[in-house]
C-alpha positions in Angstrom: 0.0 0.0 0.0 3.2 2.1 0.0 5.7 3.0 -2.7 7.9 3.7 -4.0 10.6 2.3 -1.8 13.8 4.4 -2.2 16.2 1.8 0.2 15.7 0.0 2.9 17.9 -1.0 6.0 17.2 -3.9 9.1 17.5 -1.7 12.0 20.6 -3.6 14.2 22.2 -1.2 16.1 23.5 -1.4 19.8 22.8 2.2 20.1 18.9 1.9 19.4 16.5 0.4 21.8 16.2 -2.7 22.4 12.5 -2.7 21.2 13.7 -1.5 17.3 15.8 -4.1 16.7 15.9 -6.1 13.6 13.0 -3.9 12.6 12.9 -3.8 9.1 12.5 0.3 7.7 12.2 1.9 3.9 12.1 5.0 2.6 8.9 6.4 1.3 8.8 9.2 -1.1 5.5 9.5 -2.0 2.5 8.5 0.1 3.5 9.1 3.6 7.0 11.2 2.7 9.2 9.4 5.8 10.5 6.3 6.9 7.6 3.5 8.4 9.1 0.6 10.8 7.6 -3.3 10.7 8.2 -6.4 12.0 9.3 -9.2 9.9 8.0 -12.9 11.1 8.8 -16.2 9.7 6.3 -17.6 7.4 6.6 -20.9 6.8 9.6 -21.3 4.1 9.3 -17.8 3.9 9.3 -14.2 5.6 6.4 -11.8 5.9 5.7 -8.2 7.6 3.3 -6.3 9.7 3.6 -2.6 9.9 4.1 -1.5 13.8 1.1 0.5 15.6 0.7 2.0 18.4 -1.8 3.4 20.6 -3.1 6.7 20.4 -6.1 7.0 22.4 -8.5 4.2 21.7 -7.3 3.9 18.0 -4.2 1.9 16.1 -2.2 4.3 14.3 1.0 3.6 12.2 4.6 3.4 14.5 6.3 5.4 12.1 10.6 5.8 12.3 10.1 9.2 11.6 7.2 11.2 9.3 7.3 14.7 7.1 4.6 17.0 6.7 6.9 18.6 4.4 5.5 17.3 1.1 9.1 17.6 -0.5 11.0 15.2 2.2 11.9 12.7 0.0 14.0 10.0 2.4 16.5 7.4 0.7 19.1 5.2 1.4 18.6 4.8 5.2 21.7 3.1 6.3 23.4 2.0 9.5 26.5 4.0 9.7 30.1 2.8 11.7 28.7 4.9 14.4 25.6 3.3 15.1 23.4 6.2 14.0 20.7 5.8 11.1 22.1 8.1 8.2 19.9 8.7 5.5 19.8 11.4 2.2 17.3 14.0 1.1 16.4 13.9 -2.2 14.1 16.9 -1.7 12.4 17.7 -4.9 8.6 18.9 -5.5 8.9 16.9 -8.9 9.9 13.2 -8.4 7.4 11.3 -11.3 9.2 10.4 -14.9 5.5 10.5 -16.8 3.8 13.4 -15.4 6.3 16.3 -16.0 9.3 16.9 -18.2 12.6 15.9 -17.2 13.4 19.0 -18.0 10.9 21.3 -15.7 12.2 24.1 -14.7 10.8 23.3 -11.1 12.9 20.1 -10.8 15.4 20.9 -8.5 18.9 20.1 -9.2 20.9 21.9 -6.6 18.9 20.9 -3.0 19.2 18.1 -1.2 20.0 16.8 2.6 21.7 14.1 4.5 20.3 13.5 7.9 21.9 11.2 11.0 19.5 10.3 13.4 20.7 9.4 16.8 18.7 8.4 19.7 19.4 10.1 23.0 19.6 7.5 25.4 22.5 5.3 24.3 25.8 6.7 23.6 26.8 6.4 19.8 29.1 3.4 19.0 32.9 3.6 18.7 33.4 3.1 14.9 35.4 -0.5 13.9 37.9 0.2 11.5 39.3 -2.4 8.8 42.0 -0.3 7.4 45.4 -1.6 8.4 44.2 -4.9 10.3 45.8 -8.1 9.8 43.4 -10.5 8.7 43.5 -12.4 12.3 41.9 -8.8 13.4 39.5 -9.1 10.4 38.9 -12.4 11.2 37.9 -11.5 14.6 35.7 -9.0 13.8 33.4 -11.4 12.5 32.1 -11.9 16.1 31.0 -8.0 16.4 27.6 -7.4 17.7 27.2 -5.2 14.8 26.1 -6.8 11.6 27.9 -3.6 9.2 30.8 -4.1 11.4 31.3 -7.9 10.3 29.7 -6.7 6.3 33.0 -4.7 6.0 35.2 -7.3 7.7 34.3 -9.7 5.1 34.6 -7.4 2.1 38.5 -6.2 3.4 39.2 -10.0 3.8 38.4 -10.2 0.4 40.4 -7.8 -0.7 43.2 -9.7 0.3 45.4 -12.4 -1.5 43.8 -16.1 -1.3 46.7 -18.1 0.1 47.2 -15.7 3.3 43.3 -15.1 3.9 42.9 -19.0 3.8 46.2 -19.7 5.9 44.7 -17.0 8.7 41.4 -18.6 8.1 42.9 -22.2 8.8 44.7 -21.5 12.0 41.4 -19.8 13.2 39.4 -22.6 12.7 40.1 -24.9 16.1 39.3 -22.1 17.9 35.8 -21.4 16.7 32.9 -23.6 17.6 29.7 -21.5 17.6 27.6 -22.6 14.2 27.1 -18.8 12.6 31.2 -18.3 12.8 31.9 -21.7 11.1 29.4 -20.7 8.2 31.8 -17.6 8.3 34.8 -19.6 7.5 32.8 -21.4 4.7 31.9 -18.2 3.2 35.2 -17.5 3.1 36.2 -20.4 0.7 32.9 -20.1 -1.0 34.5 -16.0 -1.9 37.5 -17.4 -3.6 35.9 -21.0 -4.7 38.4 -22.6 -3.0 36.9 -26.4 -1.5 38.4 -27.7 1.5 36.8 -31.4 2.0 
């Protein structure tokens, strides 16, 4: 009933409440010009959502991340940044359709925009993890960070880095891991540089 969807972001972050997290959240240009929150559940061999509510008075009404009445907010990209905070752009037009007006309308604007960072006030902001310069033992460690963006950039720098020495680090890493989602980590690793190990 919403669109359209201009990026979307899981909301993991240990500087949010407890209560928002792994809420899914999408930018909406158009119909409700901000950012709505839901709940995703397991549905049978699939996944399904239910846009949050809350009580105002004796009715239901939408548990929105944040809402414009500014009819030109035009949220995209909402992204957890290494600080924890929700960052997100502006697009901030009046004209946003490609069939009712011409690309070239003089009322397009081409100059305006914003990026907001939204923070919430009751957790301190996280201490960014940084990739740059770490072995990969450090990388490889950082694949047990709370912080699902934290252990996103982790694997992409392992990547980056020459097969024989990331599967060497990865190999004498191994007999000290035992938790299930880490060992899946080590097999994405092969799996990145289609290397079998029986």
């Amino acid at each position: 009933g919403m669109r359209p969807v201009v990026g979307t972001e899981f909301l993991f972050s240990r500087h949010f409440p407890d209560e928002v997290q792994g809420n899914f959240i999408y930018a909406c240009v158009i119909n409700m010009n901000g950012i709505p929150q839901f709940e995703i559940h397991e549905d049978g061999a699939g996944y399904r959502g239910s846009r949050l509510k809350k009580s105002e008075g004796d009715q239901q009404v939408p548990d929105d991340l944040l809402k414009s009445t500014d009819k030109h907010f035009r949220p995209t990209d909402p992204q957890i940044g290494p600080d924890g905070a929700l960052w997100f752009g502006d697009w901030s037009n009046p004209l946003i359709g490609h069939m009712q007006y011409s690309q070239r309308d003089p009322n397009r604007d081409h100059v305006h925009g914003r990026i907001y960072r939204l923070v919430y006030n009751d957790k301190p902001l996280l201490t960014p993890v940084t990739q740059h310069g770490k072995s990969v033992s450090e990388l490889l460690a950082q694949l047990d960070d709370p912080e699902p963006r934290v252990r996103s950039r982790a694997r992409l720098e392992i990547h980056q880095r020459p097969q024989d020495e990331v599967l060497a680090a990865v190999n004498a890493w191994l007999p000290s891991v035992s938790d299930d989602r880490m060992l899946s980590e080590a097999l994405w690793i092969h799996q990145s540089y289609h290397a079998v190990d029986l």
